[in-house]
Steps between C-alpha positions, in 0.01 A plus 500: 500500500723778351343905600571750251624814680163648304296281623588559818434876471154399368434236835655805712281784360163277514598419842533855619267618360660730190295399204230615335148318494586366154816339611363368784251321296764364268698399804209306639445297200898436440438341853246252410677417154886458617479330834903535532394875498266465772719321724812810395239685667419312771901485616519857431274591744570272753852683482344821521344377815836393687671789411237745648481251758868525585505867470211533766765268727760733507315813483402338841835392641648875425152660702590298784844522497413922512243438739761264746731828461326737566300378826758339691820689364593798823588751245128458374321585820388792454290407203388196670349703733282717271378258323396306848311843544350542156363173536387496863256814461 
């Protein structure tokens, strides 16, 4: 199952959403007539998927390495504090 570099722009607009109402129709049937393109597709977005997936992850691990800083770090105390008292009225 060889992907042509177009095709794969083709799979990636369709999937994001970047294509006209006529393409998207011609897309759909391509889908039900070339079942290797269908499963492309399928892999493609899957991918998609565990990218965003691992981006979310890490965009995660840097907020709570910040947040670890910043409330139990001395030098931080002082903000600590107001936002103790922004939250606590």
């Amino acid at each position: 199952m060889k992907t042509s570099l177009n095709e794969l722009q083709l799979i990636e607009d369709f999937l994001l959403g970047n294509t006209n109402a006529k393409d998207k129709v011609l897309m759909q049937a391509r889908q039900i007539l070339q079942p290797d393109l269908k499963e492309s597709m399928y892999w493609q977005q899957k991918t998609y998927r565990l990218i965003e997936t691992y981006g979310r992850e890490q965009l995660r691990k840097e907020i709570r390495q910040v947040h670890q800083m910043l409330f139990t770090a001395p030098e931080h105390f002082p903000f600590r504090e107001r936002i103790q008292q922004f939250f606590s009225k």
